[in-house]
C-alpha positions in Angstrom: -1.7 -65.2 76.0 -0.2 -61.7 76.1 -0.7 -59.9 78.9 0.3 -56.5 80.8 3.7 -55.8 82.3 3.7 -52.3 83.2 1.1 -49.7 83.6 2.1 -45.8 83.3 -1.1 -44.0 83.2 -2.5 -44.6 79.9 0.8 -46.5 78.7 0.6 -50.6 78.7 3.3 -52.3 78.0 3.5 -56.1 76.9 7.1 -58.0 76.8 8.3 -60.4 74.6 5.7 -61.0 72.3 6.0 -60.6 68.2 1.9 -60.8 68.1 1.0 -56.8 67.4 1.4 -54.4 64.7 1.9 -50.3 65.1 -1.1 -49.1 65.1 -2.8 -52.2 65.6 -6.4 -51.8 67.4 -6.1 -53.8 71.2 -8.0 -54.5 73.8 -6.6 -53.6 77.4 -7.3 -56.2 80.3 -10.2 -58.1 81.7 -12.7 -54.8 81.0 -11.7 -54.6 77.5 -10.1 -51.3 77.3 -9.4 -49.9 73.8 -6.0 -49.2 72.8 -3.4 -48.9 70.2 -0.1 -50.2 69.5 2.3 -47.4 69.4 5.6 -48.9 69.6 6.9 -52.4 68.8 10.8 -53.4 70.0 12.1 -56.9 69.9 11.2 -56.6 73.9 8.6 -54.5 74.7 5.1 -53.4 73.1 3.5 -49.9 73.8 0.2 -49.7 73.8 -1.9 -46.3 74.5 -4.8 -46.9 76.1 -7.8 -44.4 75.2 -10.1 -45.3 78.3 -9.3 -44.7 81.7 -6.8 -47.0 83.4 -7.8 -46.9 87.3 -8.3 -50.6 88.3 -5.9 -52.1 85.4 -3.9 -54.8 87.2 -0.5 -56.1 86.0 -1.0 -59.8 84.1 -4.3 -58.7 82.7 -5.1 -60.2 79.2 -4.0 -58.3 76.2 -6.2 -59.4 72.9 -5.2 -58.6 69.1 -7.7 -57.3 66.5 -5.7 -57.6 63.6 -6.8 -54.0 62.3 -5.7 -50.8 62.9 -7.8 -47.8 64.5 -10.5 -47.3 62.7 -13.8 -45.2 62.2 -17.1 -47.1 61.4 -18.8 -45.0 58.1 -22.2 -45.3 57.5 -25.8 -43.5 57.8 -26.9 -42.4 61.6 -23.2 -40.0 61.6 -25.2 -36.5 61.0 -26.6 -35.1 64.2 -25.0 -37.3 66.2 -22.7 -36.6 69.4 -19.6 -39.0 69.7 -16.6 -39.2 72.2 -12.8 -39.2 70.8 -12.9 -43.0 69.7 -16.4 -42.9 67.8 -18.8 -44.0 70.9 -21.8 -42.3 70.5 -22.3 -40.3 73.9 -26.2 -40.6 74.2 -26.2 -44.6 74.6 -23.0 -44.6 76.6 -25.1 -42.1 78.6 -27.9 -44.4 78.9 -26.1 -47.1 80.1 -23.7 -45.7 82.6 -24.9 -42.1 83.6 -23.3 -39.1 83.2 -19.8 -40.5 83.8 -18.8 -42.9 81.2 -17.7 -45.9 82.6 -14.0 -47.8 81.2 -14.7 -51.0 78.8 -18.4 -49.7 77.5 -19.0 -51.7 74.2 -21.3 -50.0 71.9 -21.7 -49.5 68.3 -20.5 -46.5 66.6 -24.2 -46.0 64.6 -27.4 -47.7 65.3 -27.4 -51.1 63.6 -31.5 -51.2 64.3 -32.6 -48.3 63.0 -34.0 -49.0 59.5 -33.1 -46.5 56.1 -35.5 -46.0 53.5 -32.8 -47.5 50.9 -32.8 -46.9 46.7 -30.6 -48.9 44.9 -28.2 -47.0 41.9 -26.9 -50.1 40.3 -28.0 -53.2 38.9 -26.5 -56.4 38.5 -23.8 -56.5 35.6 -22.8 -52.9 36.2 -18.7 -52.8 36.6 -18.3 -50.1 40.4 -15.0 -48.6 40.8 -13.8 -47.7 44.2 -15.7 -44.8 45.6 -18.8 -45.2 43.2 -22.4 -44.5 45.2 -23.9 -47.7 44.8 -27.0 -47.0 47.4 -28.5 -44.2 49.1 -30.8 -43.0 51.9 -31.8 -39.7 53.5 -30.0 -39.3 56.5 -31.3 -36.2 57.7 -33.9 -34.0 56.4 -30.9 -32.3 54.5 -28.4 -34.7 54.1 -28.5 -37.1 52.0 -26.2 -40.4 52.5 -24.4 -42.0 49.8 -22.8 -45.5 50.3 -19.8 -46.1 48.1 -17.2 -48.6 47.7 -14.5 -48.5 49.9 -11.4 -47.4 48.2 -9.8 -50.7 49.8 -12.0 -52.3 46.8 -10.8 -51.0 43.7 -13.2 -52.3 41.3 -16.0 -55.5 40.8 -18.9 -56.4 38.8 -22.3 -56.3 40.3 -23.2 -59.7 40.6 -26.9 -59.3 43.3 -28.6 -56.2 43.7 -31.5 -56.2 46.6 -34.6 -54.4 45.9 -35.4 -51.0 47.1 -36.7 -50.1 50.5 -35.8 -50.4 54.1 -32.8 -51.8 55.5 -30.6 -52.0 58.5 -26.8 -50.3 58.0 -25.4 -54.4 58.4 -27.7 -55.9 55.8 -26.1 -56.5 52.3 -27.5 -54.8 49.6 -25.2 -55.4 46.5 -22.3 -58.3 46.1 -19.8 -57.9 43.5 -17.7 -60.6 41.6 -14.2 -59.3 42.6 -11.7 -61.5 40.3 -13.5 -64.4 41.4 -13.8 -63.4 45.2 -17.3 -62.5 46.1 -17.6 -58.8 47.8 -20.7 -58.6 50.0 -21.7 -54.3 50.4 -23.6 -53.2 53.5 -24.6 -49.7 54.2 -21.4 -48.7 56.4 -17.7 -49.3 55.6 -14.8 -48.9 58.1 -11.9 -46.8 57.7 -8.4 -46.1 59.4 -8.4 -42.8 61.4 -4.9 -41.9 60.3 -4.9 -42.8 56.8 -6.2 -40.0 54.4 -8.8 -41.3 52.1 -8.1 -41.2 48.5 -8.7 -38.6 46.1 -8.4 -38.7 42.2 -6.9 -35.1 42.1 -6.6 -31.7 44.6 -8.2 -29.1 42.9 -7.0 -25.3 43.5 -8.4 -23.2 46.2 -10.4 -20.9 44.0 -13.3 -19.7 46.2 -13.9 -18.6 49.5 -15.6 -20.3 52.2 -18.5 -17.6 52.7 -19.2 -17.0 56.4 -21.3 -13.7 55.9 -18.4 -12.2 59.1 -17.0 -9.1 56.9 -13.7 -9.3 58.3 -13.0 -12.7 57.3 -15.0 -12.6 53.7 -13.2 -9.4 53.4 -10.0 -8.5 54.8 -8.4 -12.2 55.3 -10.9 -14.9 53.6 -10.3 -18.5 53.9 -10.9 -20.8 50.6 -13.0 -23.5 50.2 -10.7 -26.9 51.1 -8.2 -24.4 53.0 -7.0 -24.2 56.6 -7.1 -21.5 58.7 -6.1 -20.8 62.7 -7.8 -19.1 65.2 -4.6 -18.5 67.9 -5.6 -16.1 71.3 -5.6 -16.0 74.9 -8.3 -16.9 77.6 -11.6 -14.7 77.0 -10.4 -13.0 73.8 -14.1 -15.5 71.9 -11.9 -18.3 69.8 -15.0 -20.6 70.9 -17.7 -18.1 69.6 -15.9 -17.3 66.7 -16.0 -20.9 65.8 -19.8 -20.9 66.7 -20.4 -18.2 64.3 -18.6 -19.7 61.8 -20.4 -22.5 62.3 -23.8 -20.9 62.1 -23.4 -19.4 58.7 -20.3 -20.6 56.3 -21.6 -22.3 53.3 -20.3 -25.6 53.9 -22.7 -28.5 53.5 -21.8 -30.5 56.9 -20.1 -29.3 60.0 -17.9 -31.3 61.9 -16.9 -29.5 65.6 -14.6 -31.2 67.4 -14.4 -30.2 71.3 -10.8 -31.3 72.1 -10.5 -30.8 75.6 -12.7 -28.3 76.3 -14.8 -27.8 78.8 -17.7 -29.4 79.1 -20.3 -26.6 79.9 -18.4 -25.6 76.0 -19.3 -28.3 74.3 -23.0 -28.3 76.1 -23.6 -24.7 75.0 -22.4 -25.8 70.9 -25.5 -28.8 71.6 -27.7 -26.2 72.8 -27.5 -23.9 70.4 -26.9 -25.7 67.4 -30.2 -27.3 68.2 -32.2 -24.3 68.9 -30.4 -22.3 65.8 -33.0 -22.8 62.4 -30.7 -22.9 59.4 -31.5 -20.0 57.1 -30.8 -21.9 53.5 -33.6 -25.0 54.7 -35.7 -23.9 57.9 -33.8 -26.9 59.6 -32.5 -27.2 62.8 -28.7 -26.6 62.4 -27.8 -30.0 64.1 -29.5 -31.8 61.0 -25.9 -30.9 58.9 -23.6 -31.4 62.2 -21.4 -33.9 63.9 -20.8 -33.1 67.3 -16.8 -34.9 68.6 -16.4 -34.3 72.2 -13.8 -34.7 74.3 -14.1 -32.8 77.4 -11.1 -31.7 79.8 -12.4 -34.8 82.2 -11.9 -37.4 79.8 -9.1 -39.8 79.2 -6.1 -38.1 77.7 -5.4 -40.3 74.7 -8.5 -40.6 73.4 -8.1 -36.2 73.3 -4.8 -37.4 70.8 -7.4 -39.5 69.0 -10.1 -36.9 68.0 -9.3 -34.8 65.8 -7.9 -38.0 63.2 -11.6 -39.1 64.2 -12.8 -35.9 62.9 -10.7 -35.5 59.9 -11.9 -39.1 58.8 -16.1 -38.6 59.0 -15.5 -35.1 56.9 -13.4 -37.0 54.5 -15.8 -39.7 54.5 -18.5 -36.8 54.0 -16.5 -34.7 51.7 -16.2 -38.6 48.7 -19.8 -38.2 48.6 -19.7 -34.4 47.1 -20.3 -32.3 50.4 -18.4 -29.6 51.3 -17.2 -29.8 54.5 -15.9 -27.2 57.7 -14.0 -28.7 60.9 -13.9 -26.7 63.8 -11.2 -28.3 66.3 -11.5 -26.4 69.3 -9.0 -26.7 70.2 -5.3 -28.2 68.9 -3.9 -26.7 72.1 -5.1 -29.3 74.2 -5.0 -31.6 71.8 -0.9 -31.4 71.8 -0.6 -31.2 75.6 -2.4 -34.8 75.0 0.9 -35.3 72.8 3.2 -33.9 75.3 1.8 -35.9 78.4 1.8 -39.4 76.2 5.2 -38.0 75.2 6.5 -37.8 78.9 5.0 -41.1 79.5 7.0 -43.1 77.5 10.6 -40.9 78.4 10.6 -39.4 74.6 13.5 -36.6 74.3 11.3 -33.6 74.8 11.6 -30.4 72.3 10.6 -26.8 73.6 8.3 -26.0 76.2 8.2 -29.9 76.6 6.1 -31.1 73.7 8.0 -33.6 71.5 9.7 -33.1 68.1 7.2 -34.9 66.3 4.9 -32.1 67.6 5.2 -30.2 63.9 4.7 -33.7 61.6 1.6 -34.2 63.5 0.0 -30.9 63.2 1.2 -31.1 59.2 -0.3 -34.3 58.6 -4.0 -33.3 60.5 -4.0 -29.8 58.4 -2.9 -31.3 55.2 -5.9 -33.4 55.1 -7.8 -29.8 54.3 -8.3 -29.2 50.7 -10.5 -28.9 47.5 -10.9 -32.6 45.3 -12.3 -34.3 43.3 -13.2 -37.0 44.4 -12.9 -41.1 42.9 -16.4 -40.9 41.6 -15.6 -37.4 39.7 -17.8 -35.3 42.1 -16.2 -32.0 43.8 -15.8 -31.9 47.7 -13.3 -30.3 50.0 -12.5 -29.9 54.3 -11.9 -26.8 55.8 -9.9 -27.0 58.6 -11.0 -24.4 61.2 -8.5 -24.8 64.0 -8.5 -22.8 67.1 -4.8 -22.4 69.4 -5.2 -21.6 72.6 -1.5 -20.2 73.6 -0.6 -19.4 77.6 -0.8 -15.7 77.9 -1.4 -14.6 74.6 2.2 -15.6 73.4 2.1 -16.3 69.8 5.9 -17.4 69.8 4.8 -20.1 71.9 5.5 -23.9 70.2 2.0 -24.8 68.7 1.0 -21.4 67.4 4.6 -20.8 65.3 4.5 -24.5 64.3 0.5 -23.9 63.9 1.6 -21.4 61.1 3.9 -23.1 59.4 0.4 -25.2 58.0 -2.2 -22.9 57.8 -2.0 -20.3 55.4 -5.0 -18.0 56.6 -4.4 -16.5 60.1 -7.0 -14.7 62.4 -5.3 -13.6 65.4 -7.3 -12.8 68.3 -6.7 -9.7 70.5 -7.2 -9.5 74.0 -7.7 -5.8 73.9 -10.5 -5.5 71.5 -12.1 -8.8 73.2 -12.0 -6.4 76.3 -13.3 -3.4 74.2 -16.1 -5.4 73.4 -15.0 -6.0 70.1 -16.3 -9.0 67.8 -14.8 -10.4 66.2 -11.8 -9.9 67.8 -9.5 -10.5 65.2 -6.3 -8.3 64.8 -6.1 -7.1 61.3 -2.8 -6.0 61.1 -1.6 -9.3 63.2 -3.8 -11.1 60.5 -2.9 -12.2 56.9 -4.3 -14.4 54.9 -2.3 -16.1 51.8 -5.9 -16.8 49.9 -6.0 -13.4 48.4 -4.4 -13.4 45.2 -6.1 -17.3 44.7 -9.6 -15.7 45.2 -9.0 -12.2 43.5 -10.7 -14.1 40.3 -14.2 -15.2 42.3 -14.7 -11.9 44.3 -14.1 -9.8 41.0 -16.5 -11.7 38.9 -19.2 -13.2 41.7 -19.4 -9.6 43.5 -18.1 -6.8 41.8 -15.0 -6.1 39.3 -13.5 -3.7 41.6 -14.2 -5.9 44.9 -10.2 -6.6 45.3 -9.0 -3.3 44.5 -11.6 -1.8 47.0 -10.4 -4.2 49.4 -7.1 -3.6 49.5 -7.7 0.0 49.8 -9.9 -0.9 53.2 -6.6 -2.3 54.3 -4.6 0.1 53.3 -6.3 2.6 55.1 -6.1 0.4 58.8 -2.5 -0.1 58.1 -2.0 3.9 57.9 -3.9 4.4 60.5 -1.5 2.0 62.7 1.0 4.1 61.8 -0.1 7.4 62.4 -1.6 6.2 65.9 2.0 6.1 67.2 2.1 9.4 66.6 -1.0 10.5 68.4 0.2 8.3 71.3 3.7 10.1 71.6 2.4 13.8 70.6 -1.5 14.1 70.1 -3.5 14.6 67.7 -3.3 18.0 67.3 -0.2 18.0 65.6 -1.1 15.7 62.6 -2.6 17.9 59.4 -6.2 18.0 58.7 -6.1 15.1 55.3 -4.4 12.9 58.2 -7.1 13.7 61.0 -9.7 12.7 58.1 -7.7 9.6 57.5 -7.8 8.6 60.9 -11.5 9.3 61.2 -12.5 6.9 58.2 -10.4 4.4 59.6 -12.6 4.4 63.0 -15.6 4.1 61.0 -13.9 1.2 59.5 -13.2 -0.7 62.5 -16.6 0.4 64.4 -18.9 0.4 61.4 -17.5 -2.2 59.2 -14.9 -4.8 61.1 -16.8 -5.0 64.9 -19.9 -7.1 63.9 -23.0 -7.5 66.4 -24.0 -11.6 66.5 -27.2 -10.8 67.7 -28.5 -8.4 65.1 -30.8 -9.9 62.8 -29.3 -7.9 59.6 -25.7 -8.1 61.1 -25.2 -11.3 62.2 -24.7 -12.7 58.6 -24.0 -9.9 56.2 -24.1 -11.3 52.2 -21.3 -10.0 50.4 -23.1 -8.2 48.1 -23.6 -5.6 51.3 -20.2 -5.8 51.9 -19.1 -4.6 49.0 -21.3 -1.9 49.2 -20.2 -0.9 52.8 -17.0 -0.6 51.8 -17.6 1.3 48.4 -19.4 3.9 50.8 -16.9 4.0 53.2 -14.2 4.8 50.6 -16.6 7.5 48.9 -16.4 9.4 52.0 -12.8 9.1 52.9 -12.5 10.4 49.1 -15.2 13.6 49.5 -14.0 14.2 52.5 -10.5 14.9 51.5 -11.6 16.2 48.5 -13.3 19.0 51.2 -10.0 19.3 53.1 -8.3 20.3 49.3 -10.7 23.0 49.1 -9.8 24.6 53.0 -13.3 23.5 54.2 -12.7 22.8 58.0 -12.5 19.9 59.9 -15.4 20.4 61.8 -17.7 21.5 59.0 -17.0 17.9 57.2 -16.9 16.1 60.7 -20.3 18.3 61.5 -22.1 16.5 57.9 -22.8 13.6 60.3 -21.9 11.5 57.4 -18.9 9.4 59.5 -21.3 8.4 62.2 -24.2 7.7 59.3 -22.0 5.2 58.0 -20.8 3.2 61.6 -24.9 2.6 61.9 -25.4 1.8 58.1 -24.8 -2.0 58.9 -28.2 -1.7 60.8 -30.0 1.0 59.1 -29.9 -0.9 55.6 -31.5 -4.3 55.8 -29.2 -6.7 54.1 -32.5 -7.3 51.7 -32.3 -3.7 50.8 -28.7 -2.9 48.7 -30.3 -0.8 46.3 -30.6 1.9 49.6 -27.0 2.7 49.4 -27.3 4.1 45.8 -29.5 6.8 48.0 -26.9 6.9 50.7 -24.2 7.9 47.9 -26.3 10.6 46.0 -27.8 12.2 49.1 -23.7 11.9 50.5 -22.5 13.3 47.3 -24.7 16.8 47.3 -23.8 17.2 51.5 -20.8 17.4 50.5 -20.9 19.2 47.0 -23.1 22.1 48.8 -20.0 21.9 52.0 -17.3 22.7 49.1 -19.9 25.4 47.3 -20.2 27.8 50.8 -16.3 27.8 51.2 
């Protein structure tokens, strides 16, 4: 029997034994701990443990699985709350309390709960890995398809079980497999850190819709893309993600809480429960998948959560959905790396974190992306994943490393968190590399101008960046009146268009349809109004037109149901401004 020789936190070491593979699932000691083989040597084998360790005893037992970490798949995943290894936190709250206690053995889904079950093959058919072979309504919006597990790659259908209501473990369909019979329940198990296969990536042609302007706008991630979310204490990366959550288009939402705190993670259950989904009058929770791993719990299992995360989208994503992760946040989530790190005397790399630190991040955000998938349906993961650096220091490890993977960036400022704000992304700290990919959608879907529009938005903040330095040093009095109006269109930018007010009913989610139309406005003013300055009206004449701060509350004033209101917005602008040039 193998059993413990050293303990160092959650590090267990076992000597002289050839019984374990890396990655090999374990159980730790007389309680059962769950672990994983991280090391083998020709003396010693590491083991992390992802439970807490108190009580362990040197000599305890140390039992084999023969299979690596893996993630149960199956109907009962949607709405459901789970800790970093897959245990579902409401039973392991009804059987220890609010402190989960080490070596508590439940089932990742309910294996009693019955699904009202129809049958998509019959016996003869020929199913290829990842084919849908059954499926059951999981939620009132989801519905689950079972397919076979890409560790089959093909069989005949030899028994097909009627239609109606089964439990996840019954078998429902065998298949003649060369000769070996195959039986297929309702769930399938997969490794956490093995990508599931896809028959081809597809490009990442359209934009993952989150109704926020500056992100549809000014830097938009795509569908199957990754994007960051770095900033300080306070500066809202956690309500960002919440909002993003709320109202992107993606079919399922998987938030991983990483360890954050817990008061976090109970505020995402609250509202995500009390927050009716616009597209079906549902409860938002019907479409999400809660991961939790709070600042309390066991280090390694924090290491463990986002793979456990990653592996239900994908999971999600082979049936056709399209999928957004929130991991909030991969901050703590590489501090879990760092202490492990320390624990077993790895070299450390800057700031302490080891230099595996950037093949880890890689292979989480390379996960993200567009597919198709082995049954020829369309799916993708967006990776959503907020950095949390020490003071605001973007040259800190995880953030530069951070963006060496993501290719959409949303920077989070401290000052405009403290100006009140939201969001409080930095636009000219942000970038996103999406543009030119989605140029195509937004000109076709919205409006054949929408780029070209955009990029004269941005054009106008980055100006205005500029010429800010001057006021700073000198005033503004010095800068020439077309300048001043510059200035002043780039204020009702930020106020009227960028800041965004979550609980507005019309602003909270703003179609892009409106957006467009915002900035079209905004742009026809800038454009009369220097138009104005040509023709020596004065600065307070076009400034005294009202017109700037008409357009900082058009985001309220026109209902987003309502478009056609900005054609009177234009034509009643357009004569203000033609009878302004006429009295000159």
């Amino acid at each position: 029997m193998n059993k413990i020789y050293s303990i160092n936190g959650p590090v267990v070491k076992v000597r002289d034994t050839k019984d374990f593979q890396m990655l090999e699932m374990v159980y730790v000691g007389n309680r059962r701990l769950i672990g994983e083989v991280i090391g083998v040597t020709s003396e010693y084998t590491t083991i992390q443990v992802y439970e807490g360790t108190s009580g362990l005893n040197v000599g305890e037992p140390v039992e084999t699985t023969g299979a690596p970490m893996s993630a149960t798949l199956g109907p009962g995943i949607i709405s459901n709350m789970f800790d970093g290894i897959e245990r579902p936190l409401k039973v392991l709250g009804e059987k220890t309390g609010a402190f989960i206690e080490d070596g508590t053995e439940v089932t990742a889904i309910d294996t009693q709960k019955e699904y009202d079950v129809t049958l998509t093959v019959k016996v003869g058919d020929v199913l290829h890995a990842g084919e849908v072979y059954a499926t059951c309504p999981e939620t009132a919006l989801i519905e689950h398809r079972c397919m076979l597990s890409p560790f089959v790659k093909q069989g005949i259908v030899t028994y097909v079980a009627g239609n109606g209501k089964y439990k996840v473990n019954d078998v429902v369909v065998k298949l003649d497999c060369d000769g070996e019979e195959t039986e297929l329940t309702l769930c399938q198990t997969w490794p956490i850190r093995t990508a599931r296969p896809i028959a081809k990536r597809l490009p990442p042609d359209r934009p993952l819709i989150t109704g926020q302007r500056i992100i549809d706008t000014i830097v938009p991630v795509a569908k199957g893309g990754a994007a960051a979310i770095p900033g300080g204490f306070g500066t809202g990366k956690t309500m960002t993600q919440h909002q993003l959550a709320k109202w992107c288009d993606a079919d399922i939402i998987v938030y991983i809480g990483c360890g954050e705190r817990g008061n976090e993670m109970t505020q995402v259950l609250k509202e995500f429960s009390e927050l009716i989904d616009p597209k079906t009058n549902r409860p938002l929770t019907d479409r999400t998948v809660l991961i939790a791993n709070t600042s309390n719990m066991p280090v390694a299992a924090r290491e463990a959560s986002i793979y456990t995360g990653i592996t239900l989208a994908e999971y999600y994503r082979d049936m056709g959905y399209h999928i957004a992760i929130m991991a909030d946040s991969t901050s703590r989530w590489a501090e879990a790396l760092r202490e492990i790190s320390g624990r077993l005397e790895e070299m450390p790399a800057e700031e302490g974190f080891p230099a595996y630190l950037p093949s880890r991040l890689s292979e989480f955000y390379e996960r993200a992306g567009y597919v198709n998938t082995l049954s020829g349906k369309e799916g993708s993961v967006t990776i959503i994943g907020a950095v949390s650096p020490q003071g605001s220091d973007f040259s800190e490890p995880v953030t530069q490393n951070t963006k060496r993977f993501v290719r959409t960036f949303w920077a989070l400022d401290k000052s405009l968190a403290y100006a009140r704000h939201y969001p409080a992304i930095n636009w000219t700290m942000s970038y996103s590399e999406y543009s030119d990919d989605l140029s195509d959608y937004y000109n076709r879907n919205v409006a054949p101008d929408f780029m070209q529009l955009r990029q004269q938005i941005s054009s106008l903040l980055h100006e205005e960046a500029n010429l800010m330095e001057i006021v700073k040093l000198m005033g503004a009095d010095v800068l020439p009146d077309d300048q001043k109006i510059l200035i002043e269109t780039a204020r009702v930018v930020r106020v009227g268009f960028l800041q965004q007010n979550a609980y507005h009913a019309d602003d909270t989610y703003v179609p892009l349809k409106k957006q467009y139309l915002m900035m079209k406005a905004i742009l026809l003013l800038h454009s009369k109004a220097k138009e104005a300055i040509a023709r020596k009206v004065p600065m307070s004449s076009i400034i005294g037109t009202g017109w700037f701060e008409k357009l900082i509350k058009v985001k309220y004033d026109i209902p987003n149901n309502k478009p056609q209101m900005f054609d009177e917005y234009e034509a009643q602008m357009t004569s203000d401004f033609a009878a302004l040039v006429s009295a000159v």
